[in-house]
C-alpha positions as CSV (number, residue, x, y, z in Angstrom):
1,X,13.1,7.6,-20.0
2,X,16.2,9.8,-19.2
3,X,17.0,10.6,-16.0
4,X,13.8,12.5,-15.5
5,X,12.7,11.6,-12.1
6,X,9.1,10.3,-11.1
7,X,6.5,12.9,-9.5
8,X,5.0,11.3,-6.4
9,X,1.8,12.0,-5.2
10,X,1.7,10.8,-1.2
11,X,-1.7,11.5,0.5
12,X,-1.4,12.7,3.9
13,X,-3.6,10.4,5.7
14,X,-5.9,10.9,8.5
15,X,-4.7,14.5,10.4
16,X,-5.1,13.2,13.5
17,X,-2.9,10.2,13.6
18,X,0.9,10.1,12.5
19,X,0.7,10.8,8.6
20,X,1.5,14.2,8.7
21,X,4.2,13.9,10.7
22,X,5.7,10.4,8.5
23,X,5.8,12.9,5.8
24,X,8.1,15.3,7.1
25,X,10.5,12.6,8.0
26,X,10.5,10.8,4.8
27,X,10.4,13.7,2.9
28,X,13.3,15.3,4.7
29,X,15.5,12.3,4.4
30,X,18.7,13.5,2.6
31,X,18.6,10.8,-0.5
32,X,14.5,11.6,-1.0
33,X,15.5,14.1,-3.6
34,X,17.7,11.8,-5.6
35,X,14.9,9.5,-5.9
36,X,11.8,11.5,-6.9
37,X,9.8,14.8,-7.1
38,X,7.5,13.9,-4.3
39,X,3.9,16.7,-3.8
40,X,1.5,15.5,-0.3
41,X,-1.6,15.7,-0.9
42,X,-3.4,17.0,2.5
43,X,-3.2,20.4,4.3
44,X,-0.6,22.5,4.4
45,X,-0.9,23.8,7.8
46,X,-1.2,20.5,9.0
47,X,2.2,19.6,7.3
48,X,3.6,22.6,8.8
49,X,3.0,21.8,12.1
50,X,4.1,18.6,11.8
51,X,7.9,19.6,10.9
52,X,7.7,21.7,14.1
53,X,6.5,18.3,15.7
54,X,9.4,15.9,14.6
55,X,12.0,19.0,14.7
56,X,12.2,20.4,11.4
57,X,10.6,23.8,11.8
58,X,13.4,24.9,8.8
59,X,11.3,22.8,6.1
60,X,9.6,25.3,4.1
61,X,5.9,24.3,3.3
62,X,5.2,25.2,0.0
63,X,1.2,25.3,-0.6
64,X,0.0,24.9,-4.0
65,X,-3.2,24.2,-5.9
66,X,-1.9,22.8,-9.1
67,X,0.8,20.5,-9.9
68,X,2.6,23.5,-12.2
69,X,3.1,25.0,-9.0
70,X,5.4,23.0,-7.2
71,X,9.1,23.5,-6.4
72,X,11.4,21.0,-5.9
73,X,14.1,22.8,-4.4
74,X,16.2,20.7,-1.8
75,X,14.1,21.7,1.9
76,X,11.0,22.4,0.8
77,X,7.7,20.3,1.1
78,X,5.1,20.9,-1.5
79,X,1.6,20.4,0.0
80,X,-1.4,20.0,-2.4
81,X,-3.5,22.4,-0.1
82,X,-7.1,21.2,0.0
83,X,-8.0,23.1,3.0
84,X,-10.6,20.7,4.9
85,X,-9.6,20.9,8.5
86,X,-10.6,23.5,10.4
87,X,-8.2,24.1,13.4
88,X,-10.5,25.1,16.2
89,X,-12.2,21.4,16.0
90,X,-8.8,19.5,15.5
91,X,-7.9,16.9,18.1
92,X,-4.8,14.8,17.9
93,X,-5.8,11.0,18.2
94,X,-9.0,11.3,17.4
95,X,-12.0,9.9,15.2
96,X,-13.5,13.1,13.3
97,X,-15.9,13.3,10.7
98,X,-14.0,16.5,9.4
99,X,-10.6,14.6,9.5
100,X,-12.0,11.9,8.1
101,X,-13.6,13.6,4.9
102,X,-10.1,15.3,4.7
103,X,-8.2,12.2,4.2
104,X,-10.8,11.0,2.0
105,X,-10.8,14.0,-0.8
106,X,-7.3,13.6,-0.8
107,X,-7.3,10.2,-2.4
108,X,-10.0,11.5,-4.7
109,X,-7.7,14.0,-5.7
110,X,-4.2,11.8,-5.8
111,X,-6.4,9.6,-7.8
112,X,-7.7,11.8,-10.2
113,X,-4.3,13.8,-10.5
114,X,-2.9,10.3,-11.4
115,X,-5.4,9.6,-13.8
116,X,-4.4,12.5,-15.8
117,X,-1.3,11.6,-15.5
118,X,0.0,15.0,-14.1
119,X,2.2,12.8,-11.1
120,X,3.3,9.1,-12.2
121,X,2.3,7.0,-9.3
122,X,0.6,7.6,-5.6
123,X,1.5,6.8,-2.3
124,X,-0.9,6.5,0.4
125,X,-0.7,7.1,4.2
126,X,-3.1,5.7,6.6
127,X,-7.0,6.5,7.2
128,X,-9.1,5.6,9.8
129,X,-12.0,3.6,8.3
130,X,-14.3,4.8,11.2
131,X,-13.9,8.3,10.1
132,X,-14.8,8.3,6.6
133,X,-17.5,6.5,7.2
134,X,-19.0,9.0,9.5
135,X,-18.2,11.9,6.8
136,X,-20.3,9.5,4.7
137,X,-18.4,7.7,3.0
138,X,-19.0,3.7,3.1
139,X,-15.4,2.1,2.0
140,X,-13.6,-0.9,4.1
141,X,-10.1,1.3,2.8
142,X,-8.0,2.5,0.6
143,X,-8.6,-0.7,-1.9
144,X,-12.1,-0.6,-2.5
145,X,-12.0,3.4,-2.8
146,X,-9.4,3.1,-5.9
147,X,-11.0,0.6,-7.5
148,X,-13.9,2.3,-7.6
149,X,-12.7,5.9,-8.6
150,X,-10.6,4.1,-11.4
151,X,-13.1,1.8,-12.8
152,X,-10.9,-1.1,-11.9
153,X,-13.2,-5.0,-11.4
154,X,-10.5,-7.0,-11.1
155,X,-7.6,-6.0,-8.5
156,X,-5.6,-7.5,-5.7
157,X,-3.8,-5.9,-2.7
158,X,0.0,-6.9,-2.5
159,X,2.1,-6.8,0.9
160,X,5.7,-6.5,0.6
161,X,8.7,-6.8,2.9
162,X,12.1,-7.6,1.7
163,X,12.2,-10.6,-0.4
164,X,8.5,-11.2,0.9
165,X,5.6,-10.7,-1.8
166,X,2.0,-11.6,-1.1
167,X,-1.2,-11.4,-2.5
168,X,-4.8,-11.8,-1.6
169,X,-7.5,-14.1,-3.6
170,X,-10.0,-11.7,-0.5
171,X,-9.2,-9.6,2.1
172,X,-11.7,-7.8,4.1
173,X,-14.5,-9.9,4.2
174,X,-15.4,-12.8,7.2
175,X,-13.3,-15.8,7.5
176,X,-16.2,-17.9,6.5
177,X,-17.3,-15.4,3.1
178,X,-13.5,-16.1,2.4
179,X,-13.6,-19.4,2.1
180,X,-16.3,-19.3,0.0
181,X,-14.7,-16.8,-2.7
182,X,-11.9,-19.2,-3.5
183,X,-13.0,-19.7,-6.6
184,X,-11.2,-21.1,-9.6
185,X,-12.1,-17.8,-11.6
186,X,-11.0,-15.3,-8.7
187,X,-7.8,-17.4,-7.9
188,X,-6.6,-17.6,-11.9
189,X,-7.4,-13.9,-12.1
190,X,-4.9,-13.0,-8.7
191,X,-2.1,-15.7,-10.5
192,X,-2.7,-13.3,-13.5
193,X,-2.4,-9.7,-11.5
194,X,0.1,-11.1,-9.4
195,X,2.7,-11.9,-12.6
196,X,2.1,-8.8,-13.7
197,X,2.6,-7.0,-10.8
198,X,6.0,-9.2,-10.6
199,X,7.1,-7.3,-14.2
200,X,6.0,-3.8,-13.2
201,X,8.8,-4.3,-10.2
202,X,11.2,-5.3,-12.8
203,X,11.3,-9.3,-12.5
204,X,11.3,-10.6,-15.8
205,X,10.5,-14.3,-14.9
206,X,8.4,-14.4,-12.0
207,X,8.2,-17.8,-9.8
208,X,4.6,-17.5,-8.1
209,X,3.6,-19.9,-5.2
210,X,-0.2,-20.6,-4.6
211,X,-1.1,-21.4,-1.0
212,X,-3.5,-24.1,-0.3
213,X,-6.6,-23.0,1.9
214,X,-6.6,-26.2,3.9
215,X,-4.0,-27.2,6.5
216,X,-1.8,-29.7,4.4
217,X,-3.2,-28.2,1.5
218,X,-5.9,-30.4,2.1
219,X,-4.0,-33.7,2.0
220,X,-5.6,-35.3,-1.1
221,X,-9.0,-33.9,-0.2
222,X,-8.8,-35.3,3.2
223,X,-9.2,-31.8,4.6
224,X,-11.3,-29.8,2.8
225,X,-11.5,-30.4,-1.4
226,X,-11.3,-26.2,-2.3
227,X,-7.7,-27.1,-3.4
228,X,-8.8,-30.2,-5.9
229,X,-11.9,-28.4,-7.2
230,X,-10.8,-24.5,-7.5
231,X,-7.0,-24.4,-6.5
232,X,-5.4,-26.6,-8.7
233,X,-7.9,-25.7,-12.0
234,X,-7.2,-22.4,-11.7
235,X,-3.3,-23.0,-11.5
236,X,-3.6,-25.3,-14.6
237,X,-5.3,-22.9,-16.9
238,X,-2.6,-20.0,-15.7
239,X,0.1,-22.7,-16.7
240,X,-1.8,-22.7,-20.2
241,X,-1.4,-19.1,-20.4
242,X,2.9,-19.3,-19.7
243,X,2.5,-18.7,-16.0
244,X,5.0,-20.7,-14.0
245,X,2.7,-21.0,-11.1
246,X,3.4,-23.6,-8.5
247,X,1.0,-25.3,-6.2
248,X,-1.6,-25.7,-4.1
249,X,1.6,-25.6,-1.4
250,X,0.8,-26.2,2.3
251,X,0.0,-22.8,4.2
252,X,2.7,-23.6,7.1
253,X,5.5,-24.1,4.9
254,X,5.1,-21.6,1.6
255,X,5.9,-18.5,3.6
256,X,9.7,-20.2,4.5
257,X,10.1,-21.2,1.2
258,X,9.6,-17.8,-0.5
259,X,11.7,-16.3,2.7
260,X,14.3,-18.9,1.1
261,X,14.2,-17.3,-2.2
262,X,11.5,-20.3,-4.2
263,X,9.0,-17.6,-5.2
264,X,8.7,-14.2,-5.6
265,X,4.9,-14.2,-4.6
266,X,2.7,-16.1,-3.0
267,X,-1.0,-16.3,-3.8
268,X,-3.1,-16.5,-0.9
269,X,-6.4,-17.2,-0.3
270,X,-7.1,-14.6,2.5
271,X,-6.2,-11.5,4.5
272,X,-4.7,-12.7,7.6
273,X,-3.3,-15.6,5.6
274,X,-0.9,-13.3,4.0
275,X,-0.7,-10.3,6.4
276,X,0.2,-12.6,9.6
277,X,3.6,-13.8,7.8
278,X,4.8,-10.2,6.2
279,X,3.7,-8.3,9.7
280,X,5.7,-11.0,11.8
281,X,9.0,-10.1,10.0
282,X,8.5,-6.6,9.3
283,X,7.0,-5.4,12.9
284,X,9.4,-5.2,15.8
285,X,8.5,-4.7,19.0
286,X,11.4,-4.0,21.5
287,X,9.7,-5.5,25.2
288,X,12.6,-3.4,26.9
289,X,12.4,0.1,25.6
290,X,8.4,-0.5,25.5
291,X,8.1,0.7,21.9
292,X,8.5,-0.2,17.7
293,X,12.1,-0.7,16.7
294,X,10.7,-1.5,13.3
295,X,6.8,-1.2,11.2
296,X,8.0,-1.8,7.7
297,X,6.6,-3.6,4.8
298,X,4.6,-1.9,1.4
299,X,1.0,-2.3,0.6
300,X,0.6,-2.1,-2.9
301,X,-2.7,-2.9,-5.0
302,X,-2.2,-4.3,-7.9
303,X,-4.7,-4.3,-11.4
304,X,-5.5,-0.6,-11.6
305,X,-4.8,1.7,-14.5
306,X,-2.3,3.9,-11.7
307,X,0.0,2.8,-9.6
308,X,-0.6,2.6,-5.9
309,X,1.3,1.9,-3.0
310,X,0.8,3.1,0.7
311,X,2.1,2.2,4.3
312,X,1.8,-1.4,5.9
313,X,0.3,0.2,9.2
314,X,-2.6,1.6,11.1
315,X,-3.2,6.2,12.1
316,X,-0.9,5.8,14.8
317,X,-3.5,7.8,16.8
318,X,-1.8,6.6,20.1
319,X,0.8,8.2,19.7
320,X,-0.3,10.9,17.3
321,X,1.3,15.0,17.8
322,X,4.5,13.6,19.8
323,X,6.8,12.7,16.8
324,X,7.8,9.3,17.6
325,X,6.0,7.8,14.2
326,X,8.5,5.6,12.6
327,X,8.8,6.5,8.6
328,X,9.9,3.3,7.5
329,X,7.2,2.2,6.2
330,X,6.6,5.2,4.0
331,X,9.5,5.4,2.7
332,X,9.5,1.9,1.6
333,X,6.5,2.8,-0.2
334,X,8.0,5.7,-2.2
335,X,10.6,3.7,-3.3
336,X,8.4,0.8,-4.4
337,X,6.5,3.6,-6.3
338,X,9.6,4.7,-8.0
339,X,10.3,1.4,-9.0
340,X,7.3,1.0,-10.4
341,X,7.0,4.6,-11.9
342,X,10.3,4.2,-13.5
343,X,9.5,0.6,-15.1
344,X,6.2,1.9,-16.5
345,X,8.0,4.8,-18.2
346,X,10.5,2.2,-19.9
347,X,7.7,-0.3,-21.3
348,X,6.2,3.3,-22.9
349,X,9.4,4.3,-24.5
């Protein structure tokens, strides 16, 4: 591997909300350059006025329309121009079509650049899932739009915040279609994605918790019997397989537990059941100053042929054009990308 350092393509995100200008300050963090070669994929105009936004008018945008084109060089910002937004219809904080197609293409394009392996991993930032689907395009997110373009059946999204790992048996579906797709097949195939997504970050023995869908974890069937008939099957064939998988554990206490250092995932069987736990720790409101101290916390999804990683947060469009955004989030992402980037490159050599 060397000490070549990963290319990272990052998506700029919706133009109206705060990607463009989470960007700038990620990207124009002092350590960024140590870490990686990073190229936004978005508009470069956009990205310009951004630095002016968040008050670094010195950045120097670099446009470019191939990878070959970039340069690295410490203060500049290469922008994968795909020149989609027209100015005189641009509104800060608000659901476009044009925006919305914009942000779209450009995970078409990080994805395809990914797939032909001209960057090593992509980072997304957020798109507002009203807008594409007015420009036409019919996707609940980021998820469904990379499985599709990559051929992937089998994937899982993974949340990350500090020692905190989860992952999804379904996500954007009803709380009663969720219920129904905990089945023994889907859950063994999320134990499976989820230990390999463990490696890929470098843990070579991961300890996976599976969450019961029950309160109780159904107490012997008293509850609900999801966890006797699907849960536990599915746990005992990934045991078959050398997967050290532990469970069904009891919903209200497997969150503490991997807090306390037990696992280093959790399996769970729906969205909020595992985005209510990572967003509790990693979102900080401060009541008195009336704003975010902290949005942190990865979004990674796990099973495709690329890697993938994006922000843990909404457009921002609220606060969109007046350079408040907080980067943490991204930048958490880039790093987990490196990680990942980096670990890939060793298995190759």
């Amino acid at each position: 591997m060397g000490n070549k350092k990963p290319i990272i393509g990052i998506t700029m995100g919706d133009g109206s909300g705060n990607g463009p200008e989470l960007c700038v300050k990620a990207l124009t963090k002092p350590d960024m350059e140590q870490k990686c070669y990073p190229v936004v994929i978005g508009d470069a105009r956009v990205i310009e006025r951004a630095a002016a936004i968040v008050g670094h008018p010195e950045v120097k945008i670099n446009p470019i329309s191939s990878i070959s084109e970039a340069n690295f060089a410490p203060g500049t910002i290469n922008v994968f121009h795909m020149d989609l937004i027209d100015f005189n219809r641009f509104e800060f904080g608000k659901v476009s079509a044009m925006c919305g197609n914009a942000a779209f293409q450009s995970v078409v394009k990080v994805i395809d650049l990914a797939l032909k392996k001209e960057i090593d991993a992509t980072v997304t930032n957020a798109l507002n899932k009203e807008a594409i689907n007015l420009a036409g395009f019919h996707y609940n997110g980021h998820t469904e739009i990379f499985a599709e373009y990559t051929g992937t059946k089998k994937y899982t999204m993974m949340l990350a915040y500090q020692n905190l790992r989860v992952v999804h048996v379904s996500t954007h579906v009803s709380l009663r279609k969720a219920c129904d797709m905990v089945r023994k097949e889907r859950v063994a195939d999320v134990i499976r994605i989820a230990y390999q997504g463990c490696k890929d970050l470098g843990i070579n023995e991961p300890r996976i918790g599976v969450a019961g869908l029950n309160p109780h974890a159904g107490e012997n069937g008293l509850f609900g019997t999801e966890e006797i008939e699907e849960i536990i099957p599915a746990i005992n064939t990934t045991w078959l397989e050398g997967i050290k998988a532990e469970g069904p554990v009891p919903p209200d206490t497997i969150f503490s537990k991997a807090r306390g250092g037990w696992y280093d995932v959790v399996v769970c069987m729906y969205h909020d059941q595992g985005h209510i736990p990572i967003k509790v720790i990693g979102f900080n409101y401060n009541s008195q100053n009336g704003k975010w101290d902290a949005v942190e916390g990865v979004n990674i999804t796990l099973g495709l042929p690329i890697i993938r990683t994006s922000v843990d947060h909404g457009t921002g469009f609220g606060h969109a054009g007046q350079g408040v955004a907080n980067e943490a989030s991204l930048v958490n992402a880039i790093d987990y990308a490196v990680i990942m980037a980096q670990n890939k490159k060793c298995r190759r050599n």
